[in-house]
Wavefront OBJ file of the C-alpha trace (Angstrom):
o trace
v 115.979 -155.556 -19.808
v 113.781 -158.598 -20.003
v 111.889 -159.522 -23.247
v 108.313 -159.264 -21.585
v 109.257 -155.619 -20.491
v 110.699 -154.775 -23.950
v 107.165 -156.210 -24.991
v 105.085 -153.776 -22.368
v 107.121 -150.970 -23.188
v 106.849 -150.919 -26.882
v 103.032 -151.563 -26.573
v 103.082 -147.960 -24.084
v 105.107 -146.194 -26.650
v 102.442 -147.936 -29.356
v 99.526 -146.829 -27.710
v 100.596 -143.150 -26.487
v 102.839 -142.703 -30.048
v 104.983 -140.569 -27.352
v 108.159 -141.593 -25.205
v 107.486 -139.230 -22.755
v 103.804 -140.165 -22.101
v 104.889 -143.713 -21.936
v 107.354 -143.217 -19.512
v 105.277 -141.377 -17.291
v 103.066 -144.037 -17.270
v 105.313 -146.662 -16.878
v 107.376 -144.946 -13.984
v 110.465 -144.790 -16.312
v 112.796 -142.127 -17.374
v 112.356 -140.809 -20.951
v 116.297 -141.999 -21.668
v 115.531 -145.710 -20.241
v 112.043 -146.247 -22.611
v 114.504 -144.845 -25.526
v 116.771 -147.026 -25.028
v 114.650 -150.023 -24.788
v 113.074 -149.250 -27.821
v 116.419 -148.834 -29.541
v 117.521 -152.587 -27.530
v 114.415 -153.982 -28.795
v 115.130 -152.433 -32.307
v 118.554 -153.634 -32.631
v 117.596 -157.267 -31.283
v 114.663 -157.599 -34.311
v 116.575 -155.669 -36.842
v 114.348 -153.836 -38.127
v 113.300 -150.616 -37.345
v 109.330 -150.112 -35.432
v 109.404 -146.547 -34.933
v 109.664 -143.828 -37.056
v 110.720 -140.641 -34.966
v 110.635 -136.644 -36.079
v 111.230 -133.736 -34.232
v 107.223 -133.117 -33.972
v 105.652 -136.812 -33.925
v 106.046 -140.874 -33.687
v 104.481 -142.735 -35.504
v 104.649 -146.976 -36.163
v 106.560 -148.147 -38.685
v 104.567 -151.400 -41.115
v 106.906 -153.776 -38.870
v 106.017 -151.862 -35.755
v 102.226 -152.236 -36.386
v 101.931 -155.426 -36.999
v 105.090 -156.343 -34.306
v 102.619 -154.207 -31.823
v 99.646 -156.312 -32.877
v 100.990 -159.691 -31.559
v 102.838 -158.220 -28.732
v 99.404 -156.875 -27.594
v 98.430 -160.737 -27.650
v 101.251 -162.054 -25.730
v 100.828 -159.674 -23.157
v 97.303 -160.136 -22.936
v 97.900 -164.051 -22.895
v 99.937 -163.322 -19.917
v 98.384 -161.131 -18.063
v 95.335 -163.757 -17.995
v 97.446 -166.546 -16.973
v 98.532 -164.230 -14.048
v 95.124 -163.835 -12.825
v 93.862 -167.246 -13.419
v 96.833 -168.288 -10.768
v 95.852 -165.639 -8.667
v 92.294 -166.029 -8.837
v 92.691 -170.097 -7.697
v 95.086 -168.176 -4.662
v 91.902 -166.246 -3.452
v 89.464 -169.193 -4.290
v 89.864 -172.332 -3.446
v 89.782 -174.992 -6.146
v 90.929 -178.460 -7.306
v 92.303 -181.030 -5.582
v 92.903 -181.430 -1.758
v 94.778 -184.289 -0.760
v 94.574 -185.297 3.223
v 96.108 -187.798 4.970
v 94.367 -189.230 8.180
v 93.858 -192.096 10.716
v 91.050 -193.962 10.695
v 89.536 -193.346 14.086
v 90.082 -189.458 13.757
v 88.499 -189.584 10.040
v 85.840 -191.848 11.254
v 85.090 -189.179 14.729
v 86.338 -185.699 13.363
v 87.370 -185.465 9.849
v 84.302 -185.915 8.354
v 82.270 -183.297 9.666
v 84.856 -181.322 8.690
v 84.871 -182.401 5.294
v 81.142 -182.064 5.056
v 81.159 -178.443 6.098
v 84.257 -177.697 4.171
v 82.611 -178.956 0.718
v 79.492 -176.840 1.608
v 81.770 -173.577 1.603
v 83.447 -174.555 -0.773
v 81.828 -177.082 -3.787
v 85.086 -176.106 -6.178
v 87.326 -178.316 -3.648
v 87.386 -181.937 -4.118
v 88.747 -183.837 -1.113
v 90.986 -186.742 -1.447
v 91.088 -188.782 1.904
v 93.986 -190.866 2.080
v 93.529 -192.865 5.596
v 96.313 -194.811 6.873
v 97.768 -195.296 10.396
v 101.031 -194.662 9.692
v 103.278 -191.868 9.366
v 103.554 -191.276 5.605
v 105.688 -188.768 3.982
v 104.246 -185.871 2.682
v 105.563 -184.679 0.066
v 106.565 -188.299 -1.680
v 102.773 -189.511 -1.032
v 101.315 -185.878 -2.858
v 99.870 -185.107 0.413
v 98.432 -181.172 1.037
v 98.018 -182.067 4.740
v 98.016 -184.662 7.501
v 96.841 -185.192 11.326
v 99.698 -186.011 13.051
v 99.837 -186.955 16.625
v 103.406 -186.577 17.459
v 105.024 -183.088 19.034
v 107.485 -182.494 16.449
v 108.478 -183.664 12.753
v 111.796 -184.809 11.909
v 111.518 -183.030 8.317
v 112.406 -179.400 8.205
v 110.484 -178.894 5.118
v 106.863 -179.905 6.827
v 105.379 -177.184 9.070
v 103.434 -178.564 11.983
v 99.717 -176.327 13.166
v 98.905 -177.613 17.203
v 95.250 -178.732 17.614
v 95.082 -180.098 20.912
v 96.605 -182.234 23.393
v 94.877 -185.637 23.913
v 95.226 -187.780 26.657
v 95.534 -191.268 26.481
v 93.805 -193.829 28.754
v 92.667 -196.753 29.783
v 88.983 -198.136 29.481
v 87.349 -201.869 29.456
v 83.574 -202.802 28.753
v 81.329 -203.592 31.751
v 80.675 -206.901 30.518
v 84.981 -207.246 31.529
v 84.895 -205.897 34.368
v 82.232 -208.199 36.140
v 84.071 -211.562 34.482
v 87.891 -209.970 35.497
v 87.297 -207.219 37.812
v 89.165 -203.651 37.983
v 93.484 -203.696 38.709
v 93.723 -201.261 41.658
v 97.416 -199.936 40.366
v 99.277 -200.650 37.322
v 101.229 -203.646 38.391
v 97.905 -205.379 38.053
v 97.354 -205.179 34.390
v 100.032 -208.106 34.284
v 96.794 -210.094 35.389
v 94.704 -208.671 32.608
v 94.363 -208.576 28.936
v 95.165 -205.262 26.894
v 94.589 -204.211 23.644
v 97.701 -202.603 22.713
v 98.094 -200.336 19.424
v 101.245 -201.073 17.480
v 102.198 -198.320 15.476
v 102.106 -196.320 19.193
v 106.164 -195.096 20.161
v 107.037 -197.801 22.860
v 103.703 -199.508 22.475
v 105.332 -202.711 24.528
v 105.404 -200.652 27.520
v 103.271 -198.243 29.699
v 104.668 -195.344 31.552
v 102.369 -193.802 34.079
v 102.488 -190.626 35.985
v 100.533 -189.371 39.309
v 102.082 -187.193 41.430
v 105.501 -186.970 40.668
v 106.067 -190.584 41.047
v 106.694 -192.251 37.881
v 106.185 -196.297 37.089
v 107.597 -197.635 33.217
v 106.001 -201.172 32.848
v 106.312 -203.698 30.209
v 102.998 -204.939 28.947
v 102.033 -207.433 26.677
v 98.940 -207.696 24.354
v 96.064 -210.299 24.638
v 95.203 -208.467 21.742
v 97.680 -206.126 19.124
v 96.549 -204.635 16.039
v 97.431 -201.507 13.967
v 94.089 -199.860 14.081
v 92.328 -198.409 16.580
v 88.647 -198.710 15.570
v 89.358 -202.250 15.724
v 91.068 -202.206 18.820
v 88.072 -200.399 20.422
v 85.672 -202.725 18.942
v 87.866 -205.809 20.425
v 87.055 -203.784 24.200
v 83.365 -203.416 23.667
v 83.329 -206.984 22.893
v 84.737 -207.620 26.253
v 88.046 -208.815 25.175
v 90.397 -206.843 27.123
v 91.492 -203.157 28.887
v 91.938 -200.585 25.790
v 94.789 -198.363 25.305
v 93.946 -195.269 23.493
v 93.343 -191.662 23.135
v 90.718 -190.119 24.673
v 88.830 -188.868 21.369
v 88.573 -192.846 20.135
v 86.504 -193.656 23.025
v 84.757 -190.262 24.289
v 81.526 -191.268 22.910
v 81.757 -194.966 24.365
v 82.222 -193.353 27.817
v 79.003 -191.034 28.128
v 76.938 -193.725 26.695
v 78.193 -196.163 29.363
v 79.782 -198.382 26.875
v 83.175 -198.514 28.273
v 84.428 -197.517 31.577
v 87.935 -195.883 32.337
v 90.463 -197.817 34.956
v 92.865 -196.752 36.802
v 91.760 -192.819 36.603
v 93.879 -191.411 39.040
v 97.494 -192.226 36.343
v 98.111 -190.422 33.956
v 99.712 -191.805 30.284
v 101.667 -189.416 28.152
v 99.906 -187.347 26.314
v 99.444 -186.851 22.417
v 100.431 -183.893 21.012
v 97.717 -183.570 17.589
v 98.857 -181.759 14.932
v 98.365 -180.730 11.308
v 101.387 -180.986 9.151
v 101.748 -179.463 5.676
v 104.468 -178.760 3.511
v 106.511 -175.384 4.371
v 105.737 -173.175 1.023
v 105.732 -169.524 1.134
v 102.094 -169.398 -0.440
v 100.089 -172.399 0.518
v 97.324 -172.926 -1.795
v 93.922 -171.396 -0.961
v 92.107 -174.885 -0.843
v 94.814 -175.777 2.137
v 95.104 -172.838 3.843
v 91.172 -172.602 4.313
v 91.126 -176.574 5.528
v 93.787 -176.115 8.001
v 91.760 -172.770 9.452
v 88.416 -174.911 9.343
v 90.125 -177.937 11.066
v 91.261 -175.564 14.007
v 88.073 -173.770 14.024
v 86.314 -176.782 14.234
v 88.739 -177.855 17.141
v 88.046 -174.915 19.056
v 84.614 -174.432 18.546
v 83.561 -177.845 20.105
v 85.976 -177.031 22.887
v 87.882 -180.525 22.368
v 90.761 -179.917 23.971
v 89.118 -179.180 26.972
v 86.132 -182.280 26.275
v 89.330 -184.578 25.742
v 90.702 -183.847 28.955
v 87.593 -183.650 31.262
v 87.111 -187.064 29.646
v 90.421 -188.765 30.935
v 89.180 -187.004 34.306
v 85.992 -189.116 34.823
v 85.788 -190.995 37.963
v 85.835 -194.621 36.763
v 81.873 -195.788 36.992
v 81.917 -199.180 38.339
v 82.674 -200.469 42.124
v 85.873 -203.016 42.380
l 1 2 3 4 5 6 7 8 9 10 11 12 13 14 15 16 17 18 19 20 21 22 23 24 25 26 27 28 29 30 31 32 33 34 35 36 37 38 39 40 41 42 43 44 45 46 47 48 49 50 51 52 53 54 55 56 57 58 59 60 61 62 63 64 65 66 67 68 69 70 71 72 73 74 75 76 77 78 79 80 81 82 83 84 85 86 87 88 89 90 91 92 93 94 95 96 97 98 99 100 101 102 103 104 105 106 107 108 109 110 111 112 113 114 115 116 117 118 119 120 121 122 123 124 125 126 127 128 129 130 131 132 133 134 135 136 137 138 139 140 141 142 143 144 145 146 147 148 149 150 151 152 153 154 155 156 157 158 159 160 161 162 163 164 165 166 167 168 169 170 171 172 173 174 175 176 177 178 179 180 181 182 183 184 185 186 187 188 189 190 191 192 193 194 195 196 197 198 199 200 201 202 203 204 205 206 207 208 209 210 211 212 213 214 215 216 217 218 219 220 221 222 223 224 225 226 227 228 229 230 231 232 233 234 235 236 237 238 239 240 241 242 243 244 245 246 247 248 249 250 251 252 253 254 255 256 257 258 259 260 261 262 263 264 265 266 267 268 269 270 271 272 273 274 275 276 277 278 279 280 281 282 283 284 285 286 287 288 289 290 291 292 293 294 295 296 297 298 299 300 301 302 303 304 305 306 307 308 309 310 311 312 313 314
């Protein structure tokens, strides 16, 4: 028998100065708090209880032995509802990991609302476009936009599937003019994202029929704000999910090309490390982020987006 239960069973016996109260209470058998006591006995040396026929009563060791077990147990009995007071309310630190654009468009409000709820929480925002690894960067959580994760310790939450596609300022489009079908962007200039998978090459869809073309940048970076302010400048034909340049599009800002082919999707994602008991702090900000997804219907917004006739005439 452990040390702590030797400790709450001596305490019982203490309190109730009867073995077979205690053991009632304690949901033991009358034989297994006896011999505990005499374990516990045996391991001090001395003896704590002084037994008759008719009573028990402490021993001087036992009294004051009882004394500080009392405070041990009390010690830990606090500790074990401080941890599980921190699992039912969310406090400390929360450590997320994010790309610019979706920090800059999404994360924010989230953030905003999330500290509202909860003013215990304070949220570190790590932003960087690449893929960092979780656990070695002391990340709680991170938007991903990839379908699966090669780690099998990182669980991965679906948000929404994004489209990707093609826009260009209106300014570009009466200096250069509209391509017609892919094989024309070779007469154009793109804005290409680097850290993209394949981002040398475009692989469109419509129909069935399928057309992988290499492209090559007027214009590469490894951010997509910057990117997007590179196409409202006129400089070229953007490349990018549909979230980075929803907004653009209803104000009139950018325009999307070549509508009717489609780019691979995104798959968005939050990953966080696979624990049994994820703290309360990133288990609520996970359920906030998807509630916040569904609520404004993105999924759906993204996609109506990357369906918008393109609003210019070639």
């Amino acid at each position: 028998m452990d040390r702590f239960t030797e400790l709450e069973v001596f305490t019982r016996i203490a309190d109730e100065a009867s073995l077979t109260r205690a053991a009632d209470l304690l949901g033991l058998s009358v034989s297994g708090v006896s011999r505990c006591l005499a374990s516990l006995e045996n391991r001090l040396g001395v003896r704590l209880v002084q037994r008759t026929t008719r009573q028990l009563s402490l021993t001087l060791e036992g009294e004051r032995f009882a004394g500080k077990a009392r405070e041990i147990l009390g010690t830990l009995n606090a500790a074990e509802e401080s941890v599980s007071a921190v699992k039912a309310e969310p406090l400390g630190m929360l450590r997320v990991g994010a790309s610019l654009a979706f920090s800059l468009l999404h994360l924010l409000p989230v953030i905003r609302q999330f500290k509202i709820d909860h003013p215990a929480v304070q949220v570190d925002l790590q932003i960087s476009n690449r893929y960092c690894d979780l656990v070695e960067s002391g990340l709680d959580l991170a938007i991903r936009t990839r379908r699966v994760e090669a780690d099998s310790s990182v669980t991965m939450r679906k948000l929404a599937e994004v489209p990707r596609i093609l826009t260009v300022s209106p300014s570009y489009l009466a200096a250069r003019g509209a391509p017609a079908v892919p094989e024309d962007l070779e007469r154009h200039a793109l804005l290409l994202y680097t850290l993209s998978d394949d981002w040398d090459h475009l692989t469109f869809h419509r129909q069935g029929l399928v057309k992988r073309l290499p492209v090559y940048g007027e214009m590469t970076c490894n951010d997509g704000m910057a990117l997007k302010r590179a196409a409202l400048d006129g400089m070229g034909i953007l490349v990018q999910p549909a979230y980075v340049v929803r907004d653009d599009i209803e104000a009139g800002r950018l325009v999307q090309v070549l509508p009717d082919w489609r780019l691979q999707p995104l798959t968005m994602n939050v990953a966080f490390p696979t624990r049994t008991h994820l703290p309360a702090r990133t288990r609520l900000f996970i359920d906030a982020l998807v509630r916040y997804v569904r609520d404004n219907d993105l999924e759906r917004a993204w996609g109506a987006e990357a369906d918008v006739p393109a609003r210019f005439s070639a």
